[in-house]
C-alpha positions as CSV (number, residue, x, y, z in Angstrom):
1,X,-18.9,-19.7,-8.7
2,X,-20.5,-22.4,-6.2
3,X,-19.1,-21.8,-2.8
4,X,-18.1,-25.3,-1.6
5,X,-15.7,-27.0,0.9
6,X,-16.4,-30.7,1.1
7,X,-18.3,-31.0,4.3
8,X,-16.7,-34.4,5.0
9,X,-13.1,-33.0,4.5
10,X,-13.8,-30.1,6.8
11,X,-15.4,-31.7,9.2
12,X,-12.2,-34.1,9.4
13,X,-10.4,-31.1,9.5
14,X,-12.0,-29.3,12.3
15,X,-12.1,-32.7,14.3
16,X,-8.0,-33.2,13.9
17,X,-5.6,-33.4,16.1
18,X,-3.8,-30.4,16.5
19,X,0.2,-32.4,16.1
20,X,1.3,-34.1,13.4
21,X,-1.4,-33.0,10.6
22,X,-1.6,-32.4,7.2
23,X,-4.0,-30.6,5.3
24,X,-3.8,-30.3,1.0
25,X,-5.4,-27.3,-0.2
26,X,-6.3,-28.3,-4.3
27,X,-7.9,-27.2,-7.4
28,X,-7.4,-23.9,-7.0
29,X,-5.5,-20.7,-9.0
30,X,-2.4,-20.9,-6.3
31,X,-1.1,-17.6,-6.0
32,X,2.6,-17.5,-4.4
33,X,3.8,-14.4,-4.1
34,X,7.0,-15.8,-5.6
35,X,9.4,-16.4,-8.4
36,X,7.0,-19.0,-9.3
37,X,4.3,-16.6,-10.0
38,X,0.2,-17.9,-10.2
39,X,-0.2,-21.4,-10.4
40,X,-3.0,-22.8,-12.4
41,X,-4.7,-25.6,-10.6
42,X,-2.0,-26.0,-8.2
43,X,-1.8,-27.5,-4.9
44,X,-0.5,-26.5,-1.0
45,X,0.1,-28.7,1.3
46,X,1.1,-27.9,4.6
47,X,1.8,-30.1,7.8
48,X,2.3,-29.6,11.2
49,X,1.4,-25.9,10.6
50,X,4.2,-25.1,7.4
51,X,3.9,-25.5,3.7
52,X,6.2,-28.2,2.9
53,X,5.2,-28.2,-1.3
54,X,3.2,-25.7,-3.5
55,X,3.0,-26.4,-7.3
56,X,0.9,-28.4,-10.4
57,X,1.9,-32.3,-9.1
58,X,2.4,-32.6,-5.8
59,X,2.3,-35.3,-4.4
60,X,-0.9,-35.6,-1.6
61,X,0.3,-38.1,1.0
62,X,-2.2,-40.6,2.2
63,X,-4.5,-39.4,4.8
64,X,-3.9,-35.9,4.2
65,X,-7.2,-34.0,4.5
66,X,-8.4,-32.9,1.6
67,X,-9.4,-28.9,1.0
68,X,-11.0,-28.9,-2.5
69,X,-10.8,-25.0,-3.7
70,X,-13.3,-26.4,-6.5
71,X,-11.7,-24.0,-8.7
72,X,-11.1,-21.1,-6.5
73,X,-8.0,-18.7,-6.0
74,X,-5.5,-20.1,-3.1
75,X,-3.7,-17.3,-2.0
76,X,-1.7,-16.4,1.3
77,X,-3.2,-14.5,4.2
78,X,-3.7,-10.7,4.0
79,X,-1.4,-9.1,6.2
80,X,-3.3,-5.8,7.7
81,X,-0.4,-3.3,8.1
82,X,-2.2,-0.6,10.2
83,X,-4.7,-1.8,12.9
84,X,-6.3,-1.9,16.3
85,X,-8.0,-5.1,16.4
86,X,-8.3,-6.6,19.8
87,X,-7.3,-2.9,21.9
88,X,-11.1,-1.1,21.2
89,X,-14.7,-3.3,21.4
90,X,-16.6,0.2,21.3
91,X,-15.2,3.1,20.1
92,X,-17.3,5.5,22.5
93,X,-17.1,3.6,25.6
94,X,-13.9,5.0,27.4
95,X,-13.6,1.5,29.0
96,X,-13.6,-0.4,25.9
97,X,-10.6,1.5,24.7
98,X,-7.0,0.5,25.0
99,X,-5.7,2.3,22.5
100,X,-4.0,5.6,24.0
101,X,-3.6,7.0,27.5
102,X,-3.6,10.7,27.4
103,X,-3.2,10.8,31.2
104,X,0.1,8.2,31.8
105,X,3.5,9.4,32.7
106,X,4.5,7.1,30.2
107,X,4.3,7.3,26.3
108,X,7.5,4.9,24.1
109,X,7.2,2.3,27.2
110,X,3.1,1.8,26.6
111,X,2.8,-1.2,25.0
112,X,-0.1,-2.3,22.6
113,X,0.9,-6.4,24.1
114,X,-0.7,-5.6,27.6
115,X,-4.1,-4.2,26.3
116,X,-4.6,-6.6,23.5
117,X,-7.5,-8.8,23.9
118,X,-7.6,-12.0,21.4
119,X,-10.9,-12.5,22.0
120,X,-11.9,-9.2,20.8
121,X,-15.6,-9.4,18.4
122,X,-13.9,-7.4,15.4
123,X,-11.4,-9.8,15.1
124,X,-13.2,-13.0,14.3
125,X,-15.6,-10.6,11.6
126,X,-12.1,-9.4,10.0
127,X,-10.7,-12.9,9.5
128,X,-13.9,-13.3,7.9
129,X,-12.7,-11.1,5.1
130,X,-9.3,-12.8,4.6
131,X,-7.0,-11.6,7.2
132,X,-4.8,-13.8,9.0
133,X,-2.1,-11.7,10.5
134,X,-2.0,-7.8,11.6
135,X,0.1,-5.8,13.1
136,X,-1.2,-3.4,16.2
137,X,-1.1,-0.2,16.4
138,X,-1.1,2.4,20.0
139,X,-2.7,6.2,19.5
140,X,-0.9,8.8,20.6
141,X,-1.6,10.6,23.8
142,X,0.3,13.7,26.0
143,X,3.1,13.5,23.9
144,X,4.6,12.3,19.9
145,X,5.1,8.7,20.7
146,X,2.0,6.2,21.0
147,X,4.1,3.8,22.2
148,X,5.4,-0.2,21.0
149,X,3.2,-2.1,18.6
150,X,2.7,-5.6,18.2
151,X,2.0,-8.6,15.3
152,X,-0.6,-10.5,16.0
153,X,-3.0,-13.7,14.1
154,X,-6.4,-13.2,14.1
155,X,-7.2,-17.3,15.4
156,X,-8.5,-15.9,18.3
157,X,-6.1,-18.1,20.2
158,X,-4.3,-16.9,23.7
159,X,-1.2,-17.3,21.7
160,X,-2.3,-15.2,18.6
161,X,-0.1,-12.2,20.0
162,X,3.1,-13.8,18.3
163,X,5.9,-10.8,18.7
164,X,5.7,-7.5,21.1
165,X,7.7,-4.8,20.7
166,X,7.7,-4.8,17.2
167,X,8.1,-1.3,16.2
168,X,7.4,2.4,17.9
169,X,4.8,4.9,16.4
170,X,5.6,8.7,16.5
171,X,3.6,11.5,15.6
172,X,5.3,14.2,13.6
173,X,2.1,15.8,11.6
174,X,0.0,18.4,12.6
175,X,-1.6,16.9,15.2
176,X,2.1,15.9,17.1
177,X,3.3,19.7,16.3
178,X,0.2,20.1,18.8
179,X,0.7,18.3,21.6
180,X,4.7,18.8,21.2
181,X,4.2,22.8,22.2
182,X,2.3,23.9,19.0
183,X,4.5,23.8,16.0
184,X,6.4,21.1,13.9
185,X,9.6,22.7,15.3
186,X,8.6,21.8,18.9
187,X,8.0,18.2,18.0
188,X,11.2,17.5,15.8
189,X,13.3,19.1,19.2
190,X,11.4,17.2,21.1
191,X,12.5,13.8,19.1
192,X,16.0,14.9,19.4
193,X,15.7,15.2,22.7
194,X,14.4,11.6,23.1
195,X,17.0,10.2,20.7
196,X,19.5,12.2,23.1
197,X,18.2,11.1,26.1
198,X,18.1,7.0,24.5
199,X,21.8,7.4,23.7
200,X,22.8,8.1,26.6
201,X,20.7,4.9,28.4
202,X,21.4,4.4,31.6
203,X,24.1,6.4,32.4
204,X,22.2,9.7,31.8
205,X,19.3,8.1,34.5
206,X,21.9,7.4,37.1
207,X,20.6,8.5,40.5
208,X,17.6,10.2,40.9
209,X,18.2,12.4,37.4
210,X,15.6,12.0,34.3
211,X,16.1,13.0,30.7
212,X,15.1,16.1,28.4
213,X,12.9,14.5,27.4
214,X,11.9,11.0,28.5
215,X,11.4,9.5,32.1
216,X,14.0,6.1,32.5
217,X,11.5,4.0,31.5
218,X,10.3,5.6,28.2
219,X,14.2,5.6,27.2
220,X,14.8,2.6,27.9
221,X,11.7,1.7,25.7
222,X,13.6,3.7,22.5
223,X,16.6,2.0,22.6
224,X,15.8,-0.8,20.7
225,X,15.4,2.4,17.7
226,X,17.9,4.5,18.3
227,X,20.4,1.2,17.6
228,X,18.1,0.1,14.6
229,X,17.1,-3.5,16.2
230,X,13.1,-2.1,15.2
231,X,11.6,0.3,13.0
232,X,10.5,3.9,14.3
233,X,7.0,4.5,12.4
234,X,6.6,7.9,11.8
235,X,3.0,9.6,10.8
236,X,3.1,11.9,8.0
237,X,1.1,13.4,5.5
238,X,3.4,16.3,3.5
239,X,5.9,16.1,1.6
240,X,7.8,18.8,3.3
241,X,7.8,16.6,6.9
242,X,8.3,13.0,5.1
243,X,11.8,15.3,3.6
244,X,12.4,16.6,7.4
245,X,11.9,12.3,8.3
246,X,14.8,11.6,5.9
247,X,17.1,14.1,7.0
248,X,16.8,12.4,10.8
249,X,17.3,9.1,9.7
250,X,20.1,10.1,8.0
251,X,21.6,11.8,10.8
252,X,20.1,9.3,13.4
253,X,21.9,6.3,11.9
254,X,21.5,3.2,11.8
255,X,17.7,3.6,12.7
256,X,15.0,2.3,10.7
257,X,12.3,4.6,9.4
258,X,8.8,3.5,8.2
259,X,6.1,6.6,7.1
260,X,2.5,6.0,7.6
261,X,-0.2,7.9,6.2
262,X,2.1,9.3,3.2
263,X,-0.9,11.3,1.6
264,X,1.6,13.7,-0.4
265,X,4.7,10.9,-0.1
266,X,4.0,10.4,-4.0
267,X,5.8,13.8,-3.9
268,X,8.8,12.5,-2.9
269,X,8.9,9.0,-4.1
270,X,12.5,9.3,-5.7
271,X,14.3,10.5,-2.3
272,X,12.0,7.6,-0.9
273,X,13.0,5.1,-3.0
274,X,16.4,6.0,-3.1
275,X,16.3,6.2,0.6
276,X,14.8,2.5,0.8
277,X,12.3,3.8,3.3
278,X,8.9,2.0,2.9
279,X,5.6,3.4,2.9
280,X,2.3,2.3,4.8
281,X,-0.7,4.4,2.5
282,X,-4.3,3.6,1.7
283,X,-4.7,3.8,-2.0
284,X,-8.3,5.5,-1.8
285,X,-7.3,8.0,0.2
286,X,-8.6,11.3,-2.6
287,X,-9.7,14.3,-0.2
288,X,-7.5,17.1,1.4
289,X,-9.2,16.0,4.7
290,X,-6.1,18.7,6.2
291,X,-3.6,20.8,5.2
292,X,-1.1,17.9,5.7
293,X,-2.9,16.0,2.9
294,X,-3.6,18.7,0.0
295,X,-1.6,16.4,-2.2
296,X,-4.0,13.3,-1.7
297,X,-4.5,11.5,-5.4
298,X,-5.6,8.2,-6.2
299,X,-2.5,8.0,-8.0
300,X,-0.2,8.4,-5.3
301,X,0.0,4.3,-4.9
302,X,1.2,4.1,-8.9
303,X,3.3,6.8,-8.4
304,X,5.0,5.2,-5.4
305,X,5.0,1.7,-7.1
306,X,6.3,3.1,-9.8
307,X,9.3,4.9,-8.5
308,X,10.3,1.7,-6.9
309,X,9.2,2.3,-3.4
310,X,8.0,-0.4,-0.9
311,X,4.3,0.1,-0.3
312,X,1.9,-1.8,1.6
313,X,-1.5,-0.7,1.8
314,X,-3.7,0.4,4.8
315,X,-7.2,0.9,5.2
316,X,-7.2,4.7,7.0
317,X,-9.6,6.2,5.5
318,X,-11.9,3.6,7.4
319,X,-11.6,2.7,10.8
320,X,-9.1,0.8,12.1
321,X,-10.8,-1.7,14.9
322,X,-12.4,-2.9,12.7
323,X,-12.6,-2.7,9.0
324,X,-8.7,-4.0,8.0
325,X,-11.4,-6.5,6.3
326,X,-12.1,-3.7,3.5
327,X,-8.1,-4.2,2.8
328,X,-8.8,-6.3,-0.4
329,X,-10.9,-3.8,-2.0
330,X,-8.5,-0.9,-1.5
331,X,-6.0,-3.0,-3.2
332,X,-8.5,-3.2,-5.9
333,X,-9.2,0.3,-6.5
334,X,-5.4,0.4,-6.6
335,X,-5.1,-1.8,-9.6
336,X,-7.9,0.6,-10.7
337,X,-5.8,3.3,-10.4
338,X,-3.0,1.7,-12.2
339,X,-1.2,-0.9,-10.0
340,X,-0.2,-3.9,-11.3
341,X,-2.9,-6.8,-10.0
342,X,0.9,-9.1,-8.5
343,X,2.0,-5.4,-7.1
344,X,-1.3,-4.5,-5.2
345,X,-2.1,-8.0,-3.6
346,X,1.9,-8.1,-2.6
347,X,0.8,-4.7,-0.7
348,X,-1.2,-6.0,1.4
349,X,0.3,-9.8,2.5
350,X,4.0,-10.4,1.8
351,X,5.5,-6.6,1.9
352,X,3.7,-5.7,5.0
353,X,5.2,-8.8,6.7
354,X,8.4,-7.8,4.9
355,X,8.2,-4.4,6.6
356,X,8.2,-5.5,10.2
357,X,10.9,-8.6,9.5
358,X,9.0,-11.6,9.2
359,X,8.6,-11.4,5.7
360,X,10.5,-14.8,5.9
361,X,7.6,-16.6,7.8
362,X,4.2,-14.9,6.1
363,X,3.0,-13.5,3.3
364,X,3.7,-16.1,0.8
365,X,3.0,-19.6,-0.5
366,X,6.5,-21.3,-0.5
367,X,8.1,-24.3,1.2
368,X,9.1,-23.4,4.8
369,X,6.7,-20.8,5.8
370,X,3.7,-20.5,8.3
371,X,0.8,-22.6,6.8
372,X,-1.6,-19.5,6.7
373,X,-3.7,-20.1,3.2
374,X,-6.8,-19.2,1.9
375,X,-9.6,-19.9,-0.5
376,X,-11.4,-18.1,-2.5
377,X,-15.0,-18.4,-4.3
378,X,-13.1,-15.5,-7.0
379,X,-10.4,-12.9,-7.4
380,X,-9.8,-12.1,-3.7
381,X,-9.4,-7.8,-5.1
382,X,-13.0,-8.4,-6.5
383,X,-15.2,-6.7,-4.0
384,X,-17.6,-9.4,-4.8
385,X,-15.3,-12.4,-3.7
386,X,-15.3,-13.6,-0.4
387,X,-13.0,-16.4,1.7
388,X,-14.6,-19.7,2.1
389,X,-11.8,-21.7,4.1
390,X,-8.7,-20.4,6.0
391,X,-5.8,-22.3,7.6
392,X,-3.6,-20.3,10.5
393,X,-0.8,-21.8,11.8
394,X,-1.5,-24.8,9.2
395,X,-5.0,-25.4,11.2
396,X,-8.6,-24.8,10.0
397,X,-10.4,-21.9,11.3
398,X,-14.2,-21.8,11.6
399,X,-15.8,-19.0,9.8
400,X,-18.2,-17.4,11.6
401,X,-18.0,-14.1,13.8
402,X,-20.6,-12.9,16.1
403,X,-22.3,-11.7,13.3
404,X,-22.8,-14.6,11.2
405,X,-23.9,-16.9,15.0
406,X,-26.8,-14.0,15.4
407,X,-27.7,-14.5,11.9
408,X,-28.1,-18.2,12.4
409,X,-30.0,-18.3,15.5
410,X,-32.7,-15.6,14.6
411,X,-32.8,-16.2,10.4
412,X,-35.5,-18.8,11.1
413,X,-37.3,-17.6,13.8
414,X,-41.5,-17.6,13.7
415,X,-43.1,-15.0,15.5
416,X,-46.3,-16.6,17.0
417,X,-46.9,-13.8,19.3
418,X,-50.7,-12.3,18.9
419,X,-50.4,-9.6,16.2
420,X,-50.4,-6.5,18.4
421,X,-47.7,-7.8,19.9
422,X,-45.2,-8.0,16.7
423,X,-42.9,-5.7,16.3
């Protein structure tokens, strides 16, 4: 299919004012992620940055700027469950990387908010592949908990960091066991502990005494968990610790309980389900890369969709700073593996936003939420289709990354240098 964007319209659009603007997204294959299904040739328009009317006839206002899909799909932004966009540049230079601090006395108070850096280079080359919101992840360090995560667009803008304190990431898998004392044991104590030590916020920290397990600040950081106000995201691989996860939540009640990584959750996708605790997996994820993950299938996402659990999708198996981008074709090989096409593309744009509770504002093409919309030149879970406009926040974003601007300047370039010189 031709890739085209009027370049009148989006110049228009590019030039608007940022208030009071409307911009009508057309002849495209409108996919809601609602009751209303897949509209053919359908229309969005969205002003002052919401979607106000999504169907067959609507009505285009008059100077409304015109987004012509020419034919495209229109879908809603992909929501990247599991990322650290904007917290590493280089992965190998110390300095570059926000993402853990194995040396802090601190570990649930860390928060991903005061390292993240909108302008980051991997964020502009990941909206490139469709994604338009993303939530932030911390890495563990001396201890289980990584810290509070955040939700974030992926604009660019100083404002793209929308909510803070989302959600708290604890390590429960092999790898916690080890820096929790050396065994699985070790670290579910130590959680008690922490839980114990939250509880009893601030009257346990009066005076000079600390908790079990946690410094005043880091319990003050779990409260918001221990009373269920956010989610506590646990990583696990096997069955037998996801199992060990539901008992605590039953126990710790009312908190909220997410699982990411879930290699063997397939396993247990009834007590899951039953349990209504969702799961954050990446569907390709095949290999027994550790004992924690002998149970890794290509089948685990069907398995989990089919036992009626809440899955969105994650791209683990690839690195997180920077490929979330490759989110579209994991939900591809999904539908490979069995998925149904509405089911996988759900996975990774309205159930994520579902997930961390603003399920009501993304992740779907309906009147009254965020205007973040994008076209397609094809099936956006064809690893051959590509994004050729984007709105955020109801404005146009340019599409270009670092990447694409070093293409442009050198692509023409004539070497007239003697030849000896060439290189």
């Amino acid at each position: 299919m031709q890739r085209f964007i009027s370049a009148i319209a989006l110049s228009m659009a590019l030039a608007a004012p940022v208030l009071a603007q409307s911009y009508a997204v057309t002849n495209g294959r409108v996919v809601t992620n609602t009751d209303s299904g897949i509209i053919e040739n359908g229309t969005v328009l969205v002003r002052d940055g919401s979607i106000v009317a999504v169907g067959g006839d609507v009505t285009i206002p008059v100077g409304t700027t015109v987004i012509d899909a020419d034919g495209g799909w229109i879908t809603p932004g992909i929501f990247a469950p599991v990322t650290q966009l904007g917290l590493i540049e280089v992965a190998l230079e110390g300095s570059t990387n926000d993402t853990s601090a194995d040396e802090s006395p601190y570990s649930v108070a860390l928060d991903v908010a005061d390292s993240f850096n909108p302008a980051g280079m991997h964020i502009d080359s990941n909206r490139l592949g469709g994604i338009t919101r993303a939530a932030l992840y911390p890495g563990t360090g001396w201890n289980i908990f990584a810290g509070q995560g955040g939700l974030i667009d992926t604009s660019g803008s100083n404002t793209s960091l929308f909510e803070t304190g989302s959600f708290v990431v604890a390590d429960l898998s092999q790898s916690g066991a080890a820096t929790a004392g050396g065994s699985r044991s070790a670290a579910w104590t130590y959680l008690d502990a922490a839980f114990a030590d939250a509880r009893g916020y601030p009257g346990r920290f009066s005076g000079d005494h600390q908790g079990d397990a946690l410094n005043r600040y880091d319990a003050a950081a779990l409260v918001p968990v221990v009373r269920g106000r956010v989610p506590l995201v646990m990583e696990l691989d096997r069955a037998a610790d996801i199992r060990r996860a539901l008992r605590f939540r039953t126990e710790h009640a009312p908190m909220q309980l997410v699982i990411a990584g879930g290699a063997e959750a397939w396993m247990v996708a009834d007590e899951l389900a039953a349990a209504g605790v969702p799961v954050l997996i990446d569907p390709i994820r095949n290999l027994p890369s550790s004992f924690d993950a002998l149970g890794s299938t290509l089948a685990g996402a069907q398995r989990l969709q089919e036992a009626g659990v809440t899955v969105a999708y994650t791209t683990q198996s690839a690195d997180g700073y920077f490929n979330a981008r490759l989110l579209t074709q994991h939900a591809g090989n999904a539908v490979a593996h069995g998925v149904p096409w509405d089911a996988a593309f759900r996975a990774i744009s309205l159930t994520p936003a579902e997930i961390y509770g603003v399920g009501d504002r993304f992740g779907a093409l309906a009147a009254g939420y965020t205007g973040d919309v994008v076209v397609w030149d094809g099936d956006p879970l064809e690893v051959m289709s590509a994004p050729v406009a984007m709105l955020i926040n109801g404005e146009p974003t340019a599409m270009t990354s670092r990447e694409t601007q070093l293409r442009d300047r050198y692509i023409n370039i004539t070497d007239e240098t003697p030849f000896a010189y060439r290189r």
